[in-house]
C-alpha positions in Angstrom: 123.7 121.8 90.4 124.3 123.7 93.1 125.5 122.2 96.5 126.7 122.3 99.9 129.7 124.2 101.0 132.4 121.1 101.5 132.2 119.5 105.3 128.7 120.3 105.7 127.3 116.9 105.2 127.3 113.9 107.0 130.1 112.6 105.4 132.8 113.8 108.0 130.7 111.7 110.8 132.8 109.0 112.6 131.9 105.6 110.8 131.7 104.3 114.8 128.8 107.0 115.6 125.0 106.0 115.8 123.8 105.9 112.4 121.4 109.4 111.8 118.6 109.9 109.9 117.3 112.4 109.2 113.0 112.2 108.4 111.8 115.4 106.8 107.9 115.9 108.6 107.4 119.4 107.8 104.0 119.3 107.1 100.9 120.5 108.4 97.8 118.1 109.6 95.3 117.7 107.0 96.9 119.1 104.4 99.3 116.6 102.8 96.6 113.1 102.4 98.3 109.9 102.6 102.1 111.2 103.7 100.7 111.9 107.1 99.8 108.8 108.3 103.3 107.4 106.4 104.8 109.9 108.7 102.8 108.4 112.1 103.4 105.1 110.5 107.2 105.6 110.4 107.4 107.3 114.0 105.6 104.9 116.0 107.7 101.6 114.2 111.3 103.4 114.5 110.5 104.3 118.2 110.1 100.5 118.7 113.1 99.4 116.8 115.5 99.0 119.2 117.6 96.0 117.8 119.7 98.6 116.3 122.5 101.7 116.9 120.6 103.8 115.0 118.4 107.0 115.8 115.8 109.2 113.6 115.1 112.8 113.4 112.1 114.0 112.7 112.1 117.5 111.1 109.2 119.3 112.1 107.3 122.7 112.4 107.0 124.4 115.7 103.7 124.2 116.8 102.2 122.0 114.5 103.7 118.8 115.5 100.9 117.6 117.3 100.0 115.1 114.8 103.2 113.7 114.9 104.6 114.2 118.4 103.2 111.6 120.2 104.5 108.8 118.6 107.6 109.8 118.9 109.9 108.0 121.6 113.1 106.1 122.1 115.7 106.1 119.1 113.0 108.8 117.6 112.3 112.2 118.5 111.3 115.4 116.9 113.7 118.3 116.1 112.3 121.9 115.0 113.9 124.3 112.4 114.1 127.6 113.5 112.1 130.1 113.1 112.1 132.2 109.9 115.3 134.5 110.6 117.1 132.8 112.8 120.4 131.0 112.6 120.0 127.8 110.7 117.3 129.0 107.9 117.0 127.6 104.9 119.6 129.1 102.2 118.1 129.8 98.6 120.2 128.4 95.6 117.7 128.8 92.0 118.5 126.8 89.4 118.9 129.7 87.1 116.7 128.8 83.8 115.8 125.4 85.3 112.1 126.4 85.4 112.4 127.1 81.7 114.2 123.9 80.5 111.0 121.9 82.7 108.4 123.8 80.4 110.5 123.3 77.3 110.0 119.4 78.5 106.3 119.5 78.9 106.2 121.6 76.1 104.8 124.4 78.1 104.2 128.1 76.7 103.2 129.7 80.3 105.9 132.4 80.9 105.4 131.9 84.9 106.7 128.7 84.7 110.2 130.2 83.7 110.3 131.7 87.2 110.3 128.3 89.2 112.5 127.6 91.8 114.0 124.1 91.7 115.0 122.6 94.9 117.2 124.1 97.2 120.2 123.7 99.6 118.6 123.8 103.5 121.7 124.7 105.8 119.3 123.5 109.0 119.4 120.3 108.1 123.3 120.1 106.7 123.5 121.3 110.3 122.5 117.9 112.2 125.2 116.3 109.9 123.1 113.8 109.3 124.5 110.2 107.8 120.8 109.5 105.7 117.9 111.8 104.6 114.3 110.7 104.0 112.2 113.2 102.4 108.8 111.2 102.2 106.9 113.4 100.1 107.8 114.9 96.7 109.2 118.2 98.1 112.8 118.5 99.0 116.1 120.2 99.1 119.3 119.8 97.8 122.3 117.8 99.5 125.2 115.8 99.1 124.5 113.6 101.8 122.9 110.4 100.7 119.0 110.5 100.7 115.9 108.7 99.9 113.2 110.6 97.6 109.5 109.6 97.6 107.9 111.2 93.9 104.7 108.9 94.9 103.6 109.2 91.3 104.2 111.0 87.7 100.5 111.6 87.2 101.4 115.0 86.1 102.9 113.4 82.7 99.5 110.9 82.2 96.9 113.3 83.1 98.5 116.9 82.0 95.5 118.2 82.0 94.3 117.8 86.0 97.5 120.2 86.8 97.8 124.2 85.8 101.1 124.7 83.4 103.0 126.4 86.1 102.2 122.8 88.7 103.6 120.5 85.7 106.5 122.3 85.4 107.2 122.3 88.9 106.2 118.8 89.6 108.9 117.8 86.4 111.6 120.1 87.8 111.4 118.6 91.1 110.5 115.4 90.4 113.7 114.9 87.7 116.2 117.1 90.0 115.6 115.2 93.4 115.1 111.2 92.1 118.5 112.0 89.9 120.2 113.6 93.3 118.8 110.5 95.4 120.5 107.2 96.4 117.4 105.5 96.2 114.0 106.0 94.9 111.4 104.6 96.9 107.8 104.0 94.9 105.1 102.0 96.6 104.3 99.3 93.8 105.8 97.6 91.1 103.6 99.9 88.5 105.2 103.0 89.4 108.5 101.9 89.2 108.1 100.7 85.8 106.8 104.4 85.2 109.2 106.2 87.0 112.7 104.1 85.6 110.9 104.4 81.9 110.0 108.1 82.2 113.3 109.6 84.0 115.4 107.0 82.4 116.8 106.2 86.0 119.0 102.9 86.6 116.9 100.8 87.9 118.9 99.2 90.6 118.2 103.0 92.7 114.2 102.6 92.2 112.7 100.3 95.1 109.2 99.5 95.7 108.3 99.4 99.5 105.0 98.5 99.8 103.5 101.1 102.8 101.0 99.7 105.3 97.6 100.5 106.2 97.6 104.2 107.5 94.9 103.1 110.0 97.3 100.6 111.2 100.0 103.1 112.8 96.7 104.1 115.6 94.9 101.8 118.1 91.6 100.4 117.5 88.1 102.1 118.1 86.4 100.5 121.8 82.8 99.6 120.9 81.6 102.6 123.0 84.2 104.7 121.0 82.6 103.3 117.5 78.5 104.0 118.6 79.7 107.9 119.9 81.2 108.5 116.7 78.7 107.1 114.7 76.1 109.2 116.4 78.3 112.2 116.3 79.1 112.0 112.7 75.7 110.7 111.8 76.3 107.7 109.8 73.9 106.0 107.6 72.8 102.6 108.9 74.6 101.1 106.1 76.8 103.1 103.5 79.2 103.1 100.4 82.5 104.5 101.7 85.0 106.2 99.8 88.4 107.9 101.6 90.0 110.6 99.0 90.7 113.9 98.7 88.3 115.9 96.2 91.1 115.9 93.1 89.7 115.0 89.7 91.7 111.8 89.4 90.2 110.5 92.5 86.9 110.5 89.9 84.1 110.8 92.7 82.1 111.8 89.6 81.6 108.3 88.9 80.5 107.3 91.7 78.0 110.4 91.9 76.6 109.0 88.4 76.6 105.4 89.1 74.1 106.3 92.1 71.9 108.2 90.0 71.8 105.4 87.8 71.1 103.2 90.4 68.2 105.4 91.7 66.4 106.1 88.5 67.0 102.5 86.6 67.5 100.3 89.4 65.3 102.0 92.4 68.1 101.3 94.6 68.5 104.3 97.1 72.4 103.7 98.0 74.2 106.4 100.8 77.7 107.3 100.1 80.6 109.0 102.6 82.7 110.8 101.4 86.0 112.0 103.6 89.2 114.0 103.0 90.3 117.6 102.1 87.8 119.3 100.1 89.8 121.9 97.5 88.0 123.8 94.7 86.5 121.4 92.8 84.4 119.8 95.6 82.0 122.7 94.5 81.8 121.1 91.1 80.9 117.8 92.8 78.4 119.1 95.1 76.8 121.0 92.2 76.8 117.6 90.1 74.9 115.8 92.5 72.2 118.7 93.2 71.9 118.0 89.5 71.8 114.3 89.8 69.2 114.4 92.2 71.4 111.9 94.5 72.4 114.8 97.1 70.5 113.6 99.9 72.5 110.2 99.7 75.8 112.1 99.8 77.0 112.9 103.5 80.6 115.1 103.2 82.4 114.5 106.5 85.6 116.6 105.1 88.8 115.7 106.9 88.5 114.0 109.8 90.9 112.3 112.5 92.2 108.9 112.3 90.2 107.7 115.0 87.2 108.8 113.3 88.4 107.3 109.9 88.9 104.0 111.9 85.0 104.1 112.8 83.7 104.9 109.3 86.0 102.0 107.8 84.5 99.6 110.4 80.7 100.3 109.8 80.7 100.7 106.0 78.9 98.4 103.9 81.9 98.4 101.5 84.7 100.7 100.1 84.4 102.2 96.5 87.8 103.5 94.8 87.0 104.8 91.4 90.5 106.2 90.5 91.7 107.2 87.2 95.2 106.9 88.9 97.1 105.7 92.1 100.8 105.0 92.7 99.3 102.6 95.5 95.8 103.0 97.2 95.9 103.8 101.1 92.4 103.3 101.3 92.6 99.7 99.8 94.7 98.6 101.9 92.9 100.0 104.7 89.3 98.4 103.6 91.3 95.4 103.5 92.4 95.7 107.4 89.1 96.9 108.5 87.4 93.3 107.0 85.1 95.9 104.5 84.9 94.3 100.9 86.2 96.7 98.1 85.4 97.9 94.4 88.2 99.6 93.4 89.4 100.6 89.5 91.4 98.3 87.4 94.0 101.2 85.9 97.5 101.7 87.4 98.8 100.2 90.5 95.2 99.3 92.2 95.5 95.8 90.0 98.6 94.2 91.4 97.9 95.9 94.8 94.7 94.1 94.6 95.3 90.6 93.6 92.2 88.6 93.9 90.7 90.5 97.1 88.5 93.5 95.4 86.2 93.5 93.0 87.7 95.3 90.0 85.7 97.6 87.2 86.6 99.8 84.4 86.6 103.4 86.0 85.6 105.1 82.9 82.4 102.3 82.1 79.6 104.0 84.8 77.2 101.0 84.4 80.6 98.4 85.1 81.0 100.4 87.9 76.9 100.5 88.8 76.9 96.7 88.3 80.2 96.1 90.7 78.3 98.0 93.4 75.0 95.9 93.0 77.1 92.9 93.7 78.9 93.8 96.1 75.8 94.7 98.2 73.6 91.7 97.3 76.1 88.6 97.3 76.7 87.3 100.2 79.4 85.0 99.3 81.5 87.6 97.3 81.2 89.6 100.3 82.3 87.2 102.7 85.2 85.9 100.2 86.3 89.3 99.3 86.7 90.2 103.0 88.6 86.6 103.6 91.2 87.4 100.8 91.5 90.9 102.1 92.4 90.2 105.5 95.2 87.5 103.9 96.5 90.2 101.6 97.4 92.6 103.8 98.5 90.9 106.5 102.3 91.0 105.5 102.3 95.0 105.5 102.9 96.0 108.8 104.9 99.3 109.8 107.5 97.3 111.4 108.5 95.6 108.4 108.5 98.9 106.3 110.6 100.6 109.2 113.0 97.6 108.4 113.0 97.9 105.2 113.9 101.4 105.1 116.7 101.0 108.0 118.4 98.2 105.4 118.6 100.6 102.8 119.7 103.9 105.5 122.7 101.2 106.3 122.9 100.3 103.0 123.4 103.7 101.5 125.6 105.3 104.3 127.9 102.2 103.9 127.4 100.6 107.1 127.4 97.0 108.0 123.9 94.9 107.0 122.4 91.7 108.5 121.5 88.9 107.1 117.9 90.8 107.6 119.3 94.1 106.1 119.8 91.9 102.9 116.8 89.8 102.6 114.7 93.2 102.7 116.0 95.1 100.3 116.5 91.8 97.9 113.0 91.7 98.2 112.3 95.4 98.0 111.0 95.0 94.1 107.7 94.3 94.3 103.9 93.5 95.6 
């Protein structure tokens, strides 16, 4: 593997310095789901920890920071890599044949997937002389410097065929190359780290589950005036089933377009749906099916829209439908959960232990399960109003704070700096739901 020229990395830092971190937020608005509103999550709860002598740098791009920038303050603030050609850029290191050896694994024939890049040294960053870095989502770089690697999930090995060839290969070069280079592994439920340990044969005392907490919980709450002008703007249904995802297959909205044309035809039940988030190439598909369905007039598309807005549709939907076929961890259950909306959500993967007891669970792949979930859930009173109650209880330990605390005991941890008595208890207790 190829690596940093020596004195490059945060190693030759003074142990007595301010411990730095560096936070890799090179992403654009809208197009990276659930790692955005981590990111906003992560800014707005290191700006308030203050306890501490350490400070966070958030990586970001030049004029699309917007997103980001404003909850940046105190021990946090945003740094920008410069431009394309200037000094700093990123330098390229292939992993010569690494591309290959990935489709060998996957047992891939697609000759494009020999000319893969793998992950790469980024001199920009070596540059800061950083003591920790994050990267968040499942692209990265090469270092020496001790990091922390998100992979989120390995869905790519469960469900080969949602990706192309040439995306499985890349996700398994990645993936292996940056969780083996990483100090610590961090997963977002006990599920996935089971998956990940088993599937990359990692030592499991490097993979840590940090639970995340509601997205919707890093922005302040919609007035009353604020949730009637975006419900007139957006034109909300009265009352609605509400489902947060992006339009990938796994996310399975075609379940949920069936299970309302089998409540219309069989069960005369005329039941609106919202759907939000990024629409790629198969929303086409979707908006086809439900032409075909006949349930089109139920279905209101509201794309990707901004937190505050999400924060409005959460509060007046009847109740939240997650049909998954897979999630390392469900943002949007955790968000129904904090926004007192009873859930139906899939009982594959994570979504059972992140449940508990608090959402109504079905078998993703049984359409009438799923229909008859959705009936309750609309006509009983008391599961609604106990689903809601053990909702609010089960998310009321996840709070940003406490993930920004984890993650500073394991930045201390892994840069060999001194821990508290807090520092300990958190990451002793980093293992699980």
């Amino acid at each position: 593997m190829h690596t940093p020229a020596a004195g490059t990395t945060g190693g030759s830092r003074d142990p007595a310095d301010p411990l730095t971190v560096v936070i890799d937020a090179r992403i654009k608005s809208a197009e990276s789901g659930g790692v955005e509103g981590i990111l906003v999550g992560l800014a707005g709860s290191f700006s308030r920890l203050v306890d501490g002598p350490e400070r966070y740098l958030f990586l970001g791009l030049e004029g699309s920071d917007e997103w980001l920038a404003p909850h940046l303050s105190g021990p946090a603030r945003m740094v920008h890599q410069p431009r394309a050609g200037e000094s700093g850029a990123t330098l390229w290191h292939a992993f010569r044949g690494a591309g290959s050896r990935a489709a060998r694994r996957l047992g891939l024939a697609d000759p494009r997937s020999q000319r893969i890049r793998g992950p790469q040294v980024d001199l920009f960053v070596e540059g800061l002389r950083p003591d920790v870095i994050h990267m968040p989502f499942q692209k990265g770089f090469l270092t020496t410097t001790p990091s922390i690697y998100h992979p989120h999930d390995l869905q790519h090995l469960h469900f080969p065929n949602f990706f192309s060839e040439s995306v499985r290969a890349w996700r398994e070069l990645w993936y292996r190359e940056l969780c083996a280079q990483a100090a610590v592994v961090a997963v977002s439920s006990s599920w996935t780290r089971a998956d990940v340990v088993g599937q990359y044969h990692l030592d499991p005392r490097k993979v840590v589950v940090v639970p995340l907490a509601p997205m919707t919980a890093a922005y302040s709450e919609p007035s009353h005036e604020a949730i009637r002008e975006t419900a007139a703007r957006l034109q909300l249904p009265a009352s609605y089933l509400f489902y947060p995802a992006q339009t990938w297959r796994h996310k399975n909205h075609i379940a949920l377009l069936e299970a309302l044309a089998v409540l219309r035809v069989e069960r005369s039940l005329v039941v609106p749906i919202v759907f939000t988030g990024l629409e790629n190439e198969f929303a086409g598909r979707l908006r086809r099916l439900a032409e075909d369905l006949g349930v089109s007039d139920q279905v209101h598309w509201l794309g990707f829209i901004s937190p505050p807005d999400l924060s409005v549709v959460y509060a007046m939907a009847t109740a939240v439908v997650i049909p998954s076929l897979f999630e390392s961890a469900s943002a949007p259950l955790w968000e129904a959960f904090r926004a007192g909306v009873p859930a139906v959500c899939s009982n594959v993967t994570s979504l059972p232990e992140q449940a508990g007891d608090a959402a109504l669970l079905f078998n993703p792949l049984d359409r009438h399960e799923l229909v008859g979930a959705i009936e309750r859930v609309l006509n009983d009173d008391h599961l609604r109003a106990r689903l809601i109650a053990a909702g609010k209880a089960r998310v009321r330990s996840f709070t940003w704070d406490r993930t920004a605390r984890v993650f500073r005991a394991h930045y201390r941890h892994v840069a060999r700096r001194p821990l508290t008595d807090e520092d300990r208890s958190l990451r002793e207790g980093a293992v699980g739901l």
